[in-house]
C-alpha positions, 0 to 999 in steps of 0.5 A: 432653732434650738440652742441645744442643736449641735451643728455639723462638723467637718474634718480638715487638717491645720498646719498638719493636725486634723480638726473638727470645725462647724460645716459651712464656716470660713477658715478664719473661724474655723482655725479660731474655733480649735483655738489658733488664729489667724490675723484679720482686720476687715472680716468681722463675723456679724458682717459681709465678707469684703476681703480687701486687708489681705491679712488672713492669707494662709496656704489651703489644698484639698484632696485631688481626684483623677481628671478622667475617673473621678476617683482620689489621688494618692500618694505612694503610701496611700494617703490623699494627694493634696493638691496645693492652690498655687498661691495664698487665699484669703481664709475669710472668703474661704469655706471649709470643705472635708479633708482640706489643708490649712498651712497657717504658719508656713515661710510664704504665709508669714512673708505674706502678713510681713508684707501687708503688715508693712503697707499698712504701717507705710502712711500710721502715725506712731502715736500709739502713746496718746492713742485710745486704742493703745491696750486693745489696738489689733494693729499694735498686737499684729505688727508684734505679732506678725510684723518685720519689726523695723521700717524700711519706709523713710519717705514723707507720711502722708497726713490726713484729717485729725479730730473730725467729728462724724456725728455726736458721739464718734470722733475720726482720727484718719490719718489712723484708718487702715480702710478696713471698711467695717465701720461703713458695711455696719451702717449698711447692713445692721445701723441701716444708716448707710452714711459713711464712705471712702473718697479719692483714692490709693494711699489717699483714701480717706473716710468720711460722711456724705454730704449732709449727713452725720453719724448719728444713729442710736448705733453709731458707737458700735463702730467704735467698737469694732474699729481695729485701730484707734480711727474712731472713738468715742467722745465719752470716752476719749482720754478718759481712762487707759483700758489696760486699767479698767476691770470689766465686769459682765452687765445688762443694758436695763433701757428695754426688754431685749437684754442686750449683753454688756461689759462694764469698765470699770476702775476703782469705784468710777465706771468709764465705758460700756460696751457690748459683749457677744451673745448670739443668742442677744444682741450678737456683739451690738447695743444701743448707744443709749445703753452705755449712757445709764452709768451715769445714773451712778454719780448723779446729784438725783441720786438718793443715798440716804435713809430718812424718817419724815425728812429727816436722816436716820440709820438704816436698821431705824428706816427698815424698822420704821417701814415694817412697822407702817406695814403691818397696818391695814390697807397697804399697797404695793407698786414694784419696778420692772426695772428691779431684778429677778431676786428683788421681785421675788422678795417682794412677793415674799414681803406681800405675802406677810402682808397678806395676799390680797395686798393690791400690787402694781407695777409700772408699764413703760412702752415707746416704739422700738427700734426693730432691732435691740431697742423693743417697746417694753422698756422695762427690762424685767416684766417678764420676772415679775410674772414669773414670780407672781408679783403681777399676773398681767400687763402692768399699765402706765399708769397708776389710776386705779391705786390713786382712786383706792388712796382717794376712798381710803381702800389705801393707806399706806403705800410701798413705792419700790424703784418708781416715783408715783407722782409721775405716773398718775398718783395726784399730790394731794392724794398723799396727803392722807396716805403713808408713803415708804419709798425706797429707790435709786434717786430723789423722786418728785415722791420724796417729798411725801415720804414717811419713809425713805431708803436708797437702793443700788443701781443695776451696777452695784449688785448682782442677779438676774433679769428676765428678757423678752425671749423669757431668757434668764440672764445674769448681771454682776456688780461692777462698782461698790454701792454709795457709802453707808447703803446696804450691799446687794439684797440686804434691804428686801431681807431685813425688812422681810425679816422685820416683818417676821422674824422666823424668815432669815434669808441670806441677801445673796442671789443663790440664797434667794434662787435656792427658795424660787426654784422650789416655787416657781415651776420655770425655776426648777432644779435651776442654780445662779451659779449654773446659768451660762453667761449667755443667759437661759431659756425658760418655757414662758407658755404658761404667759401665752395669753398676756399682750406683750408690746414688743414685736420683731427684732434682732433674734426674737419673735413676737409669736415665738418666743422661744425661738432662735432666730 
């Protein structure tokens, strides 16, 4: 289904106000989607409807109809009679129908959530003040929000397991679990990893593993994420950084070709956590846990931040003149990164293009089998952009043997090696012993050590542009952290030593500088503008790339013979 396709809607009235909501939907999203709420802890809406926290109880009626004629009812002035369910229901297992009533904000409502609100704060601990969740807790807002505002409890808490390590990565607090049971209908129904349950019963209900098993899937963070209360965390995280202090930036999970949609946290230069952020089009609200480890990358001792000249340390204007001056020599070749933006692609077709476009360009294939849902094979995030800027024109190939066979011939001299370490993927050491070597990368590559050359370049965090993903869906990504001292900001590297090369080309190192030039040349790019894309990404026609052997195959809303697709 098209993304443009609206979706049909159906007219039901909201504490008196008529209102125009999806068909089909349940009243909890149905209320949301006009901008009001209603207070939930158990629905989530990427899973199945369990209604057992009986939080989002409303008062709902619907047009009555004569028992013997079928017709409506009406009242003395002529509007429909409504006629009112005798008691509360829960509005997420309620679909909306047209002409219903919706009463989200009346005296039995309100002593409905007062009293669940109540139960559920019976047996919670009040250590809301060295509690993760503290700052996004929906328990702390809903008690503000909808509670009675004291205790009349005053009876022994009961006390349950603290610090239980449920797998590697999530850690249980029990005594904070509210049983809303989203953490074990995850596992079933999208980790496919059915390992959590409830034992014993009533107020000592408590969650835990099977026997013998653990949380481990590449998913088990997500249960963090959608956990309301503080129950579950992350050992990553935890005590790490209070989240009323952290800046959330809109980012992509860069370890495969899905794209997955995430949120960057971040506090004064040091990024804490990634979390994913919902795109229905993506990932839904899901990433891989193997996505919010790639921060590291940011700060680690392999990082290289630093411009060299055979060794040795040099500015940065020297390094970029240096590398254009090897450039300008006969018998180049270039090997780009899918891993580089859509913006960087582009420039480097631009610096080819000085070159000459017979220059030989390669770019590293990185395949594993994919997960079936939001990990695929292509774990390269951006091969599709390199094809839609013409920097390759098929499949790239693990490795580089024929570039290593062209360096052994002498059909090579120099090499430009951007984002990868060359060694490691076919090229033999001794090869470039008789070759020029300029590599500009995020970190100290085994290729280093051969290079004329050397210049840093940011992290997928410390810039901005886009990425191309598997459905050839444009996305966008911003800078979250500033770069390491001393490295030049966003495009600055790919302009200059474009301009190195010729002088009469100045292009501004800015994404929209950049797009204003691609969509003049790239036919998928058309009329297109940075800061027009949506932040869920746009669909471009990838049918002119229909015959290249893509690797990936089905997963979360993608098919492999349809890209285009909404599944």
């Amino acid at each position: 289904m098209s993304e443009e396709n609206k979706q049909e809607t159906v007219t039901i009235y909201i504490d008196g106000t008529a209102a125009e909501v999806p068909a089909g939907s349940n009243v909890v999203d149905a209320v949301e989607s006009v901008g009001k709420e209603i207070p939930h802890y158990c629905y989530h809406p990427k899973l199945s409807v369990p209604g057992n926290c009986r939080m989002c109880l409303i008062e709902m009626g619907t047009p009555g109809r004569d028992r013997a004629t079928g017709e409506p009812m009406l009242n003395d002035d002529g509007s429909p009679k409504i006629m009112w369910v005798p008691k509360p229901v829960i509005g997420c297992a309620t679909k909306v129908s047209p002409g219903m009533h919706v009463r989200t904000e009346s005296e039995t409502v309100k002593a409905c959530r007062e009293g669940v609100m109540e139960f559920l704060l019976v047996n919670h601990p009040l250590d809301c003040p060295i509690c993760d969740q503290a700052g996004e807790c929906r328990l702390q807002e809903f008690a503000t929000d909808y509670g009675r505002g004291y205790s009349r409890f005053v009876e022994q808490k009961n006390v349950k397991p603290k610090r239980t390590r449920l797998g590697p990565r999530v850690m249980l607090d029990d005594e904070r679990c509210i049983l809303c049971s989203r953490c074990i209908r995850f596992c079933e129904e999208i980790a496919e990893d059915p390992v959590l349950g409830f034992i014993d019963r009533g107020s000592f209900s408590t969650l835990t593993t099977f026997p013998g098993k653990q949380l481990e899937n590449n998913y088990s963070l997500n249960t963090v994420d959608i956990c309301p209360v503080g129950a579950l965390t992350s050992t990553d995280f935890r005590f790490k950084m209070r989240v009323w202090f952290l800046k959330e930036t809109p980012s992509i999970d860069t370890e495969s070709s899905v794209g997955c949609n995430t949120v960057v946290g971040s506090r004064e230069g040091t990024i804490y956590r990634i979390t994913p952020r919902r795109n229905d089009n993506v990932n839904d609200t899901w990433m891989p846990d193997s996505g919010r480890e790639l921060y590291k990358i940011v700060d680690s001792d392999e990082r290289l931040n630093r411009y060299a000249i055979n060794g040795r340390p040099a500015k940065a204007e020297e390094a970029i003149e240096e590398a254009a001056e090897l450039l300008r020599t006969d018998k180049v070749a270039i090997v780009a990164s899918g891993r580089l933006s859509l913006e960087e692609q582009y420039l480097l077709t631009r610096i080819r293009s000085e070159l000459g476009d017979s220059v030989p360009t390669f770019l590293v294939g990185r395949t594993a089998e994919g997960d079936g849902k939001l990990l695929s094979a292509d774990r390269n995030p951006n091969v599709r952009g390199a094809l839609l800027t013409g920097l390759i024109d098929s499949y790239p190939e693990a490795r580089l043997d024929k570039l290593n066979a062209l360096v052994k011939d002498g059909s090579v001299k120099t090499i430009l090696a951007v984002g990868e370490d060359i060694t490691g993927c076919g090229i033999e050491a001794e090869a470039l012993t008789d070759a020029k070597l300029l590599y500009m990368g995020v970190d100290h590559a085994n290729c280093t050590q051969y290079a004329a050359v050397e210049i840093p370049l940011l992290t997928v965090f410390e810039k901005s542009g886009t990425l191309v993903n598997q459905q050839f869906r444009i996305q966008k990504f911003a800078q979250a952290v500033p770069g390491p001292a001393g490295v030049l900001h966003g495009l600055s590297t790919f302009t200059r030593l474009l301009n190195c090369l010729n002088r009469d080309v100045v292009i501004a190192p800015s994404p929209s500088a950049v797009w204003k030039e691609m969509q003049a040349v790239i036919p998928e790019l058309s009329g297109m503008e940075f800061e027009r894309i949506p932040s869920t990404g746009t669909l471009v026609d990838g049918a002119r790339f229909d015959g290249i052997p893509f690797v990936e195959e089905k997963g979360l809303h993608f098919e492999p013979n349809n890209a285009l697709a909404e599944a």
